[in-house]
C-alpha positions in Angstrom: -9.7 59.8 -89.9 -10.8 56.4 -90.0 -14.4 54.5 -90.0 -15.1 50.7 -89.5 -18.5 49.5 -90.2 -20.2 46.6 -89.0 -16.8 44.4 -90.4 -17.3 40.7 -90.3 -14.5 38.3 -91.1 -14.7 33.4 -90.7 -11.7 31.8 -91.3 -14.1 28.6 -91.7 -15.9 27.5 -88.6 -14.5 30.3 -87.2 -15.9 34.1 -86.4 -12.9 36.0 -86.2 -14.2 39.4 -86.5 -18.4 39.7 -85.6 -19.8 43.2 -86.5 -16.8 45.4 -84.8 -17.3 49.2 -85.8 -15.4 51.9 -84.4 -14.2 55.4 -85.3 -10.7 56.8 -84.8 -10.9 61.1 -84.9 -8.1 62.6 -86.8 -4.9 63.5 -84.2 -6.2 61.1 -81.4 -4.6 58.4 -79.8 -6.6 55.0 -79.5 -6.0 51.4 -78.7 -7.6 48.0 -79.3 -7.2 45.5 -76.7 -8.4 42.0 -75.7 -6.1 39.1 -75.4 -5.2 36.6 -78.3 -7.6 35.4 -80.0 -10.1 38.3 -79.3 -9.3 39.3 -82.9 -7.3 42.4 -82.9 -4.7 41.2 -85.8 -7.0 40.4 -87.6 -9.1 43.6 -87.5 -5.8 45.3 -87.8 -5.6 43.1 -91.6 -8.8 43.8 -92.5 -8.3 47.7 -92.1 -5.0 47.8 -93.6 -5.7 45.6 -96.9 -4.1 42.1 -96.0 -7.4 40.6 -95.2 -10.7 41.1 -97.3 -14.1 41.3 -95.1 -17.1 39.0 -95.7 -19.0 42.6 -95.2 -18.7 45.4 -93.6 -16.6 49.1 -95.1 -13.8 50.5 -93.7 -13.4 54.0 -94.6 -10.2 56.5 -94.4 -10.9 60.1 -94.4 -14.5 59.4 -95.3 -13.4 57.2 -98.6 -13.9 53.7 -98.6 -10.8 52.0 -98.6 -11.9 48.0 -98.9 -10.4 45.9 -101.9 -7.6 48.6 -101.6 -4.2 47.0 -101.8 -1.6 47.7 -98.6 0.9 49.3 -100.7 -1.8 51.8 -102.2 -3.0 52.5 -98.8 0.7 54.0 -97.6 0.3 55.6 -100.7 -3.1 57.3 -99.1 -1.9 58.3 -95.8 -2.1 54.6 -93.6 0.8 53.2 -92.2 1.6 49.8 -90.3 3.8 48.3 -88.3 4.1 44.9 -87.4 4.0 42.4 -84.3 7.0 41.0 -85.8 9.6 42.9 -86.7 9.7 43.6 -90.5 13.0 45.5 -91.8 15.9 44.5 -94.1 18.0 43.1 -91.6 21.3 42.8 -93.5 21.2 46.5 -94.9 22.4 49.4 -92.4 20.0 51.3 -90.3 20.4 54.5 -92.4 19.5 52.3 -95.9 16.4 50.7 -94.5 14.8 54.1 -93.9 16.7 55.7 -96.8 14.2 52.6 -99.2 11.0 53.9 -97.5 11.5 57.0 -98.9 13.0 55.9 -102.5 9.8 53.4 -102.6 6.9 55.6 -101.2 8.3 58.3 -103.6 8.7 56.3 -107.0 12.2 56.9 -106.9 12.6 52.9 -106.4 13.8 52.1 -110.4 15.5 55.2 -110.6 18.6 54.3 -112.7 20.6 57.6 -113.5 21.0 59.2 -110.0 23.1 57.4 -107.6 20.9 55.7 -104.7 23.0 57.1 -101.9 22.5 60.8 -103.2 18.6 60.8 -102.8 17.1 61.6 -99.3 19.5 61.7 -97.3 18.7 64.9 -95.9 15.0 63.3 -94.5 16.9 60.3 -93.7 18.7 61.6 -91.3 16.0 63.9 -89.7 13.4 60.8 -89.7 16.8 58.8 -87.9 17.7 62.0 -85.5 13.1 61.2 -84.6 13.5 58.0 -83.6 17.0 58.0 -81.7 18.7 55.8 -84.1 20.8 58.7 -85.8 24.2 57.4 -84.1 23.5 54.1 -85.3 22.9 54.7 -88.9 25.7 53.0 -90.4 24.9 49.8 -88.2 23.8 46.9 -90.2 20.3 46.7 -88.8 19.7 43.5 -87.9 22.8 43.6 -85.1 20.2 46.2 -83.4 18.6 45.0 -80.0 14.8 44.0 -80.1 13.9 47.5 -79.1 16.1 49.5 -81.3 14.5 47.3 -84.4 11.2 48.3 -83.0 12.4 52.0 -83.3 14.0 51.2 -87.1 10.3 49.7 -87.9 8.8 53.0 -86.6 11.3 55.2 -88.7 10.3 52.8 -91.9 6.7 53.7 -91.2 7.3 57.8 -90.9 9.5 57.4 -93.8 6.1 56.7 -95.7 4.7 60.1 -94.5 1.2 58.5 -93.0 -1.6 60.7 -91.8 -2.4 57.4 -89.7 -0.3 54.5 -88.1 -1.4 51.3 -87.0 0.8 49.5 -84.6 0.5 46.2 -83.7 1.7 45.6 -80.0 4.4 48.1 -80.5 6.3 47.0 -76.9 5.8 43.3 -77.7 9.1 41.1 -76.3 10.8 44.8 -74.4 11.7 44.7 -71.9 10.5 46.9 -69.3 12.9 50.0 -69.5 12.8 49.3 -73.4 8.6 49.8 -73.2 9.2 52.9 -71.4 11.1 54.4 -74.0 9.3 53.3 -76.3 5.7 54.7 -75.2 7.4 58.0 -74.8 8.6 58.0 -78.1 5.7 56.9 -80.1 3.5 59.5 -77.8 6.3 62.3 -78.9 6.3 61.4 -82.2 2.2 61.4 -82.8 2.3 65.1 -81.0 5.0 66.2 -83.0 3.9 64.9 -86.4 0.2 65.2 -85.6 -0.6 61.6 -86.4 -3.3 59.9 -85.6 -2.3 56.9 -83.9 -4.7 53.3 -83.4 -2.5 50.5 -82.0 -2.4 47.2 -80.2 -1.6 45.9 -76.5 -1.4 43.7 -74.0 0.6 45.9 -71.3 -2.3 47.5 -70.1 -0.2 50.3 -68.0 1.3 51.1 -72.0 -2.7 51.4 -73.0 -4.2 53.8 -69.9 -0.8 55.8 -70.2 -1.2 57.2 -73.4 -4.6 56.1 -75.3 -7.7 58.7 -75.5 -10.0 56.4 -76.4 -10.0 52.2 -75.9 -12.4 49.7 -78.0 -12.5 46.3 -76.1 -13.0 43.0 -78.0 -14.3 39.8 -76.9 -14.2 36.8 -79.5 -14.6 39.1 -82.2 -17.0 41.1 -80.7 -16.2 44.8 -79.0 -17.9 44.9 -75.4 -16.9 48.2 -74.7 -15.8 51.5 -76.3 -14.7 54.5 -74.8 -12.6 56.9 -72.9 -10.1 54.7 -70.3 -12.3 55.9 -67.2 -15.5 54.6 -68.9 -13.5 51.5 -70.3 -11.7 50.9 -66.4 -15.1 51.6 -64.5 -16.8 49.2 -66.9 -17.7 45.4 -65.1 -18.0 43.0 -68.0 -14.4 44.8 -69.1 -12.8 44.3 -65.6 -14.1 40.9 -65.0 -13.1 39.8 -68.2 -10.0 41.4 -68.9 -8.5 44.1 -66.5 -9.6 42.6 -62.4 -5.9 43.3 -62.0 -6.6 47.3 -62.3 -7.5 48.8 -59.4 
């Protein structure tokens, strides 16, 4: 589903991203981790259009994707969410995901059919997904931390991606909110049979659900492979997981 090739991005001085390249099979679940400043958001830019590489190709479903704007990517199957939460927090639940669709299906300048006539059908199954369907006429931004999470996720489906990057999907949840979050997300990627690469620091979130883990270092990946290979690995567990037994 998606290729990165020997990707190399300097903000300066500074070697953000040294030579990383990866591969994430179609309908897998993967994760990048490393603490901050190993480089993962930045990775994460580079992949999704936000950043341009010095070199390097990134490549979805065999096409090479770099130079590609964000918005055309969505348009090609890759979806994003963000650390921070990104939604429209003074429209209702049900309108923020209701826009994803009107945008991602060129319906956005439509200006004979009344807006609140158009998807609602796929509104309200991507809302009934994502447990937010009893909230939907909530003005989104009175929504706990954890519920905006869940809105973001329904923006993201309502773009109808083949693959979804998340970027520390359980950052600032609380405990019991992480928990329902993992379950969802996994749910959702078996249900919709997405592939899924993501983000984390909680490391129990990563060896929970993740198939296959790329480790970075500075820029650099140190290690790449299923959690048992990544957990038994030494310059992995002295340098980022001597807490896992």
């Amino acid at each position: 589903m998606l290729e990165v090739r020997d990707l190399w991005k300097a903000f300066g001085g500074f070697q953000a991203v040294s030579g990383v390249t990866l591969t994430v099979p179609a309908g897998s679940i993967s994760a990048i981790i490393g603490p901050n400043g190993a480089g993962k958001t930045t990775l994460f830019n580079l992949i999704t259009g936000h950043l341009t590489p010095d070199r390097g190709r990134v490549l979805l479903k065999g096409r090479e994707v770099n130079g590609i704007a964000p918005h055309d990517l969505c348009r090609l199957g890759m979806g994003r969410s963000f650390q921070r939460t990104n939604i429209f927090p003074r429209l209702s639940v049900f309108q923020n995901v209701q826009a994803a669709f009107l945008s991602h299906r060129g319906r956005g300048w439509n200006l004979v059919t009344r807006v609140d006539r158009l998807y609602r059908d796929e509104t309200v199954a991507i809302l009934a997904a994502v447990g937010l369907l009893d909230r939907a006429d909530d003005v989104s931004g009175f929504l706990s931390h954890g519920g905006q999470k869940q809105l973001e996720l329904g923006i993201a489906l309502a773009l109808e991606p083949e693959i979804l990057l998340l970027d520390e999907p359980t950052a600032g949840m609380s405990a019991a909110e992480t928990r329902e979050a993992i379950a969802l997300i996994e749910r959702l990627a078996r249900e919709r049979r997405l592939t899924l690469l993501f983000t984390e620091h909680d490391m129990g979130v990563v060896f929970s659900i993740a198939h296959h883990i790329t480790v970075l270092h500075q820029g650099r990946v140190i290690a790449d492979g299923s959690p048992d290979d990544v957990r038994r690995d030494p310059g992995v567990r002295r340098v980022y997981l001597g807490e896992i037994r």
